[in-house]
C-alpha positions in Angstrom: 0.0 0.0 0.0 1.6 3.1 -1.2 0.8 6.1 1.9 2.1 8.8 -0.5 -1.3 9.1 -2.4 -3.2 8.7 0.7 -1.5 11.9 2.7 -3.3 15.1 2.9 -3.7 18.5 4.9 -5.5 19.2 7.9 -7.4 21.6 6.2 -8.6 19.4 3.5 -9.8 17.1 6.0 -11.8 20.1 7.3 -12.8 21.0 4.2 -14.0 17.3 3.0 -14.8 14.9 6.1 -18.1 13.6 5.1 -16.0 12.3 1.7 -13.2 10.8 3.8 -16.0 8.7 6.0 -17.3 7.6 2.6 -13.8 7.3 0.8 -12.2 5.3 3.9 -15.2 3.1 4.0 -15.3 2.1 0.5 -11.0 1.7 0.2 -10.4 0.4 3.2 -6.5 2.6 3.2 -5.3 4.6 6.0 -5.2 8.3 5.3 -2.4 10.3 6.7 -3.4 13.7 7.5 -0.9 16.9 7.8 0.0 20.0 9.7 2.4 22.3 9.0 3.9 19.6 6.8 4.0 17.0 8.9 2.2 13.6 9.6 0.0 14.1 12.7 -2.6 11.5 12.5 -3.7 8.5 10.7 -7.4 7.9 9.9 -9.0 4.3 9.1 -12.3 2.7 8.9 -13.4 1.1 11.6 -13.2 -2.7 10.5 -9.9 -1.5 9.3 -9.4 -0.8 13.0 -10.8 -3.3 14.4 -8.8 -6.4 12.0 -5.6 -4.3 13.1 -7.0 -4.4 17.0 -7.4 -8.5 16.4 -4.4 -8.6 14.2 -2.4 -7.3 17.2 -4.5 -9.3 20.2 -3.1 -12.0 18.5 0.4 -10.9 18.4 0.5 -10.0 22.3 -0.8 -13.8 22.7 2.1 -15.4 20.6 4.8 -13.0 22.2 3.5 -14.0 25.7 3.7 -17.9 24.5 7.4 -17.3 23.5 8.5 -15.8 27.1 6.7 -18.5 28.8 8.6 -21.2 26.6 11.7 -18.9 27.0 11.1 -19.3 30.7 10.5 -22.8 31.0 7.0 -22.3 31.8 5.7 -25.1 30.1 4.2 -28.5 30.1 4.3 -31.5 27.4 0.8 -32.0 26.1 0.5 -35.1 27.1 0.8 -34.4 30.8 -2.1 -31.7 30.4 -4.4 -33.7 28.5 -4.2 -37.0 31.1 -4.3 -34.3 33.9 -7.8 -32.6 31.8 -9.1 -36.6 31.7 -8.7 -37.5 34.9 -10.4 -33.6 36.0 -13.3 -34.7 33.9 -13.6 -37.7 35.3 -14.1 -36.9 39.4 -16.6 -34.3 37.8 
């Protein structure tokens, strides 16, 4: 995704917003917006958003499995799954 077409000024997004709803919701691309020549803010859709949101949920869960294996902090799955049995069992 090239960001260079999607960069504009603060006073376009003034002058336009109701277009950039519509625009972002049909695109589905960031738009970078400007003042005094320089990036400020990004806006994005919200399912955009939200897949990034998920996208980064899901990253936080894989780093957290690494330091817990990095740690020692884990358990072969066999061991769990008679220990999950036997649980289910005196239920």
């Amino acid at each position: 995704m090239k960001l260079s077409s999607q960069i504009k000024p603060i006073s376009y997004l003034k002058a336009h917003a109701a277009e950039i709803v519509r625009t972002l919701g049909e695109q589905r691309q960031p738009l970078v917006i400007t003042q005094n020549g320089e990036a400020k803010v990004v806006v994005q859709d919200i399912a955009s958003y939200e897949q990034t949101q998920e996208a980064m949920a899901l990253l936080k869960i894989l780093a957290l499995g690494n330091r817990q294996i990095e740690e020692g902090k884990v358990q072969p799955a066999v061991e769990v799954l008679k220990r999950l049995r036997a649980h289910r069992k005196n239920r």
